[in-house]
C-alpha positions as CSV (number, residue, x, y, z in Angstrom):
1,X,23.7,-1.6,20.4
2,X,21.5,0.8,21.8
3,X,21.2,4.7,20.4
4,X,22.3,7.6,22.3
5,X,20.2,9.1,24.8
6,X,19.9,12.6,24.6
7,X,18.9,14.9,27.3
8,X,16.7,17.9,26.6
9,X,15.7,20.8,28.9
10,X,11.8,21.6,29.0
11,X,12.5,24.6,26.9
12,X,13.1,22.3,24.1
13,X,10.5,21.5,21.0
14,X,8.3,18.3,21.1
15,X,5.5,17.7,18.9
16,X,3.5,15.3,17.3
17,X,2.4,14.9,13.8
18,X,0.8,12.3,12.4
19,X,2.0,10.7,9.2
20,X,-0.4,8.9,6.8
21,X,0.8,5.2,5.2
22,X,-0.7,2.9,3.2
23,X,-4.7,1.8,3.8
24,X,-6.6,-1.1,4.0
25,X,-9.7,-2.8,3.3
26,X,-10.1,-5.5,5.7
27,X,-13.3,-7.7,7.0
28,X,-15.7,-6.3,9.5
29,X,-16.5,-9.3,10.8
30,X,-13.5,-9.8,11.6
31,X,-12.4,-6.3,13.2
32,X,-15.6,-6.2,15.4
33,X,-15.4,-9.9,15.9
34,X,-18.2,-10.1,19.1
35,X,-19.9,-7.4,17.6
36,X,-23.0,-8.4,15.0
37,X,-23.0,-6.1,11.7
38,X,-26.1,-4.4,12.2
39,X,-24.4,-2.9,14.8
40,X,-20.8,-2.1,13.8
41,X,-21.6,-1.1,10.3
42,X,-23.3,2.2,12.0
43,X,-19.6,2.6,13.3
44,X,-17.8,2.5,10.0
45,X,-19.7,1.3,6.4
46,X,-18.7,-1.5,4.6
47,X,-18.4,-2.4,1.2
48,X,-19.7,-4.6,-1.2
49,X,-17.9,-7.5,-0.1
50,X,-17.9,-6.6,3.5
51,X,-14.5,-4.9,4.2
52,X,-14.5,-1.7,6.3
53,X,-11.9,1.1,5.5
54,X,-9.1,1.5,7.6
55,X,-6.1,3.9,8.2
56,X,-2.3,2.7,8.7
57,X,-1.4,5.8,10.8
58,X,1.9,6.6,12.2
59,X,2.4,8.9,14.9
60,X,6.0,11.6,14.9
61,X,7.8,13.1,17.5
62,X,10.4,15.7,16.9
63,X,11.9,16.1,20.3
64,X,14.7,18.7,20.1
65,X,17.0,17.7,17.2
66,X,15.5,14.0,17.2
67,X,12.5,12.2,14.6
68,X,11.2,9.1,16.4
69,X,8.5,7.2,14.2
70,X,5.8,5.6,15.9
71,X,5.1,2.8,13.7
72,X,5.6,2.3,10.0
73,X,1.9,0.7,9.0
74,X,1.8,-1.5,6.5
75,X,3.8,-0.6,3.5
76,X,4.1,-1.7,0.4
77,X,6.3,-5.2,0.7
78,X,3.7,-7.3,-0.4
79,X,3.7,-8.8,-4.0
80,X,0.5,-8.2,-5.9
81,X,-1.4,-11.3,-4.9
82,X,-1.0,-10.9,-1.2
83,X,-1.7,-7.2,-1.4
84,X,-4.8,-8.2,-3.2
85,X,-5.5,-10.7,-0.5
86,X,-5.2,-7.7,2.2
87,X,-6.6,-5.1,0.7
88,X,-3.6,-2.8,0.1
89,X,-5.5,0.3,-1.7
90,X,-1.6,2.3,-2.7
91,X,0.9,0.4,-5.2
92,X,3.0,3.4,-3.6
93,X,4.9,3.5,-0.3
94,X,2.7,6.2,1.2
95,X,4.7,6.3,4.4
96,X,7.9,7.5,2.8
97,X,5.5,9.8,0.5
98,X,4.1,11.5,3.8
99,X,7.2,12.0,5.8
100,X,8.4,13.8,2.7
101,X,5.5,16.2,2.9
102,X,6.7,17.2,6.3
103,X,10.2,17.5,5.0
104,X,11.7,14.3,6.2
105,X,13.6,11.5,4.0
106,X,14.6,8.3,5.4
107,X,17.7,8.9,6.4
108,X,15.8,11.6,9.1
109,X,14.1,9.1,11.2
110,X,16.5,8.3,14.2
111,X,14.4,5.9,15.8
112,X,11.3,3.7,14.9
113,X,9.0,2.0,17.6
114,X,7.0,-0.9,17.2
115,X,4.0,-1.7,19.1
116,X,4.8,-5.5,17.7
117,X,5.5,-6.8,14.6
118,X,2.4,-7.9,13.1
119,X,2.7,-6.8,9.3
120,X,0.2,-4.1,9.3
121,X,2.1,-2.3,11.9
122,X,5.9,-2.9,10.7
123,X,5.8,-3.6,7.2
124,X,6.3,0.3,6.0
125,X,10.3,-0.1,7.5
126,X,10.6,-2.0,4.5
127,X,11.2,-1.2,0.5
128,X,8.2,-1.5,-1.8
129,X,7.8,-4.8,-3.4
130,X,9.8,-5.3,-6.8
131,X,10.1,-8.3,-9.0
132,X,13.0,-10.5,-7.8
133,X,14.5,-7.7,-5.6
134,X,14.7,-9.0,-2.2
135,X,13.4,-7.0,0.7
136,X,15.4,-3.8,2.4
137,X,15.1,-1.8,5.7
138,X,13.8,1.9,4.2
139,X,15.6,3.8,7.1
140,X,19.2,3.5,7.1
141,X,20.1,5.6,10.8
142,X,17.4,4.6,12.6
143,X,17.5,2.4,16.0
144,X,14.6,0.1,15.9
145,X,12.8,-0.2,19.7
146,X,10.8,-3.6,20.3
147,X,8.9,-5.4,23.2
148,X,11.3,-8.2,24.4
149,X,7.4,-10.3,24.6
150,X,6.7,-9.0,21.2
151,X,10.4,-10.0,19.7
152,X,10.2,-13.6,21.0
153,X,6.5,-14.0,19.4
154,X,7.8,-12.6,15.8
155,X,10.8,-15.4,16.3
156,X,8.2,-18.3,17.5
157,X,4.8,-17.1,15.9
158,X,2.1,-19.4,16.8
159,X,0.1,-20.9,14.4
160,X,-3.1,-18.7,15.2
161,X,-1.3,-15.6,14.0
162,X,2.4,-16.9,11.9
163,X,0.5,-15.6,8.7
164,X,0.8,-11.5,10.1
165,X,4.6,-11.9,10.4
166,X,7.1,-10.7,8.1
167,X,9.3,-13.9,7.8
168,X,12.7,-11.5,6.4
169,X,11.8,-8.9,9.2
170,X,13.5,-10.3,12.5
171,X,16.7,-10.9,10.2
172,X,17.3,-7.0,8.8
173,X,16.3,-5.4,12.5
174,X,18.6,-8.1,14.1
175,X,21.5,-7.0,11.4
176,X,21.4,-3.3,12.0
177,X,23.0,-3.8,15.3
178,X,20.7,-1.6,16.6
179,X,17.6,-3.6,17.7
180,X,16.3,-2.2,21.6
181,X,14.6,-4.6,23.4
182,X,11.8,-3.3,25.9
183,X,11.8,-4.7,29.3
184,X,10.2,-2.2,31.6
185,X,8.4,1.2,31.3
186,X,11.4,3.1,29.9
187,X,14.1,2.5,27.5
188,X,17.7,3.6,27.3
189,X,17.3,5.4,23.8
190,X,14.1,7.1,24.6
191,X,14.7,7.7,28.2
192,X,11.6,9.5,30.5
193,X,10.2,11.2,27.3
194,X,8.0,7.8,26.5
195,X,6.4,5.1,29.4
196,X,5.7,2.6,28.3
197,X,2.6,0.4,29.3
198,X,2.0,-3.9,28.0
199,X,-1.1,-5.5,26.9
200,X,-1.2,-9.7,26.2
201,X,-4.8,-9.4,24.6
202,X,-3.8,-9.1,20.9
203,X,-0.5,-9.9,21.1
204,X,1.9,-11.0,23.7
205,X,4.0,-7.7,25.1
206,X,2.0,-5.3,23.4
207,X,3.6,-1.8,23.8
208,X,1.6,0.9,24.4
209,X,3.9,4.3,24.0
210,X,2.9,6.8,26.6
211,X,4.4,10.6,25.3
212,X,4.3,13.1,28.2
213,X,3.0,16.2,26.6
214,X,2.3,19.3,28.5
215,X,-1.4,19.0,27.9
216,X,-2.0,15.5,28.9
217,X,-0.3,12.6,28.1
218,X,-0.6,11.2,24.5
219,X,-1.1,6.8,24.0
220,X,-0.5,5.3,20.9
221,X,-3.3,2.9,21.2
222,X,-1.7,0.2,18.7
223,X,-4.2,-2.5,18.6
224,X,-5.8,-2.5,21.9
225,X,-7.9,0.1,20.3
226,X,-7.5,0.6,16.8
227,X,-10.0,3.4,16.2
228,X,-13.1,4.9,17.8
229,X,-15.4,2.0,18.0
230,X,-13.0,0.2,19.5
231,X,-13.3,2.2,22.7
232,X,-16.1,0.8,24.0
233,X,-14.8,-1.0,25.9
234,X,-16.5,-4.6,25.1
235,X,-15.9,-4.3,21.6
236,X,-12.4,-6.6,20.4
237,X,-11.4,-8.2,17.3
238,X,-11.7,-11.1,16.2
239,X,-7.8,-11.5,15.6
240,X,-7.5,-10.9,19.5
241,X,-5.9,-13.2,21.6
242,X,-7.5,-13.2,24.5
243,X,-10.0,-11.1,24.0
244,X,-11.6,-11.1,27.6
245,X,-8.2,-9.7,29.0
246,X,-8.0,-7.3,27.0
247,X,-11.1,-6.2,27.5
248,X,-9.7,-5.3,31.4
249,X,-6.7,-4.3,30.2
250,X,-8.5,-1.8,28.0
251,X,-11.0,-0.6,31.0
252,X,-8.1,0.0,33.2
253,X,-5.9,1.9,31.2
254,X,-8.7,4.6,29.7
255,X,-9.7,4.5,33.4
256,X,-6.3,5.8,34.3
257,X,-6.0,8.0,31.2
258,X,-9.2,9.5,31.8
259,X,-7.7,11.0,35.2
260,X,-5.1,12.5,33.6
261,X,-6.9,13.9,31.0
262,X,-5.2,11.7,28.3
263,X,-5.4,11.2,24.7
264,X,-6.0,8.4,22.4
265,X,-3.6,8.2,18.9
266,X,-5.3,5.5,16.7
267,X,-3.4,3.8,14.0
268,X,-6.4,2.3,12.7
269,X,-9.3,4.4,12.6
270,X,-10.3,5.5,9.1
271,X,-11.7,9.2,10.2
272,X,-10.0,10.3,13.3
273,X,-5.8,10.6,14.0
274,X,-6.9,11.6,18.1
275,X,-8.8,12.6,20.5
276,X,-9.1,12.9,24.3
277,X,-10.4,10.1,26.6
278,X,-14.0,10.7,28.2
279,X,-17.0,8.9,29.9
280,X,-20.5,9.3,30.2
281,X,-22.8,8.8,33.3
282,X,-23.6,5.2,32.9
283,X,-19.9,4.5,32.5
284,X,-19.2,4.4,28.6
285,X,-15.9,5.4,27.7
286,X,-15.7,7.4,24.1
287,X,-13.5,10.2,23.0
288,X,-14.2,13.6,22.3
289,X,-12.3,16.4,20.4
290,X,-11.6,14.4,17.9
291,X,-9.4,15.4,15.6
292,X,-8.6,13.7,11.6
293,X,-5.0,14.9,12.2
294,X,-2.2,16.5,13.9
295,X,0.3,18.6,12.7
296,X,3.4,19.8,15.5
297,X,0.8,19.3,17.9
298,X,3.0,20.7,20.9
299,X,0.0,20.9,23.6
């Protein structure tokens, strides 16, 4: 089923907030994979046992009478051992916690998008964790918008990443009755107000949401780059795919966003919610005006 698509004039309000969930702790090693430490660990410090900080950031829109949530992060779903194992800082569900703060309860959201379906970027649509209570979906109105790549790979995970997949997940979005699959640039519920754009080096069928704001456009970066460091556009992680294509996937897109004087929305980044897309004189890519958040953002 897919959600009513709603037209808006220009004079309508859109802006963007962006909405804290849970944190992590995870490896640097691992999130700078062909990176060595003496290097990355000037990008972002580790701790004692070598885990870096990092955000699970969602991104609002309110577009006219509409809340679409970018993401959900990570949540709180997991039982106690396995959140130990991931580094879940928050017993809490932070997620729920900040969309309260902007005046928002579950029952608000009318759509969620999913860049994919890898835990840490899907598991906040679901209830906290609770001794022999089975898992829910935390937002009862919502139509849930998925790559039709990304779908397939949460039904028939591979081996190299089954263990970031949500087992009960594909079930509950498939029972709403309002799952959207993503096949091209735009989607019925969201019509011309997001493009979307695909990346296979992480994950097959990526999506990368494109919002048309009137200052530049505005990417939700997902896990093609997950913060600042990850700009550079060398630098991939060690859970990557295929981490040479997305290393020219990367390069082409801040090449285009960098003509159109786009921004970068990082779910992952431990400091920094967005900033705009730049490049030196020998070619570097990095972001400037960086901002650690964004509240109605509307330029």
């Amino acid at each position: 089923m897919q959600c009513r698509r709603a037209e808006y004039n220009l004079a309508m309000t859109r802006t963007l907030t962006s909405i804290l969930g849970n944190s992590q702790r995870l490896d640097g090693g691992a999130m700078f994979g062909n990176a060595p430490k003496p290097m990355w660990e000037k990008w972002i410090e580790p701790d004692a046992q070598n885990r870096i900080p990092l955000a699970c950031r969602a991104l609002l829109l309110r577009d006219g009478d509409r809340n679409i949530l970018f993401e959900t992060g990570i949540g709180a779903f997991f039982e106690p051992a396995m959140k130990a194992r991931f580094g879940v800082v928050e017993p809490e569900h932070v997620l729920l916690q900040s969309l309260a703060a902007v005046g928002l309860a579950p029952g608000d959201i009318h759509v969620v998008v999913f860049s994919h379906l890898h835990f840490d970027h899907a598991g906040g649509a679901l209830t906290a964790w609770r001794p022999d209570a089975p898992l829910e979906l935390v937002f009862p109105n919502a139509t849930y918008v998925v790559g039709a790549e990304a779908w397939q790979r949460a039904l028939h995970p591979h081996a190299r990443d089954r263990a970031s997949y949500i087992p009960e997940l594909t079930s509950l979005l498939a029972a709403t009755g309002k799952l959207e699959l993503v096949t091209g640039e735009h989607t019925p519920c969201l019509g011309a107000t997001v493009r979307f754009h695909r990346s296979e080096g992480h994950t097959p069928g990526l999506l990368l949401a494109e919002i048309a704001m009137p200052d530049g456009p505005v990417l939700f970066a997902a896990d093609l780059i997950p913060g600042r460091p990850w700009v550079h556009v060398p630098i991939t992680m060690g859970y990557d795919r295929y981490p040479e294509r997305l290393i020219e996937e990367k390069a082409a897109l801040l090449g285009d966003l960098l003509q159109r004087r786009g921004r970068l929305f990082f779910t992952h980044d431990p400091s920094f919610a967005l900033g705009r897309v730049d490049k030196d004189a020998k070619g570097k890519f990095s972001t400037v005006d960086n901002v650690a958040a964004i509240h109605a953002l509307d330029a």
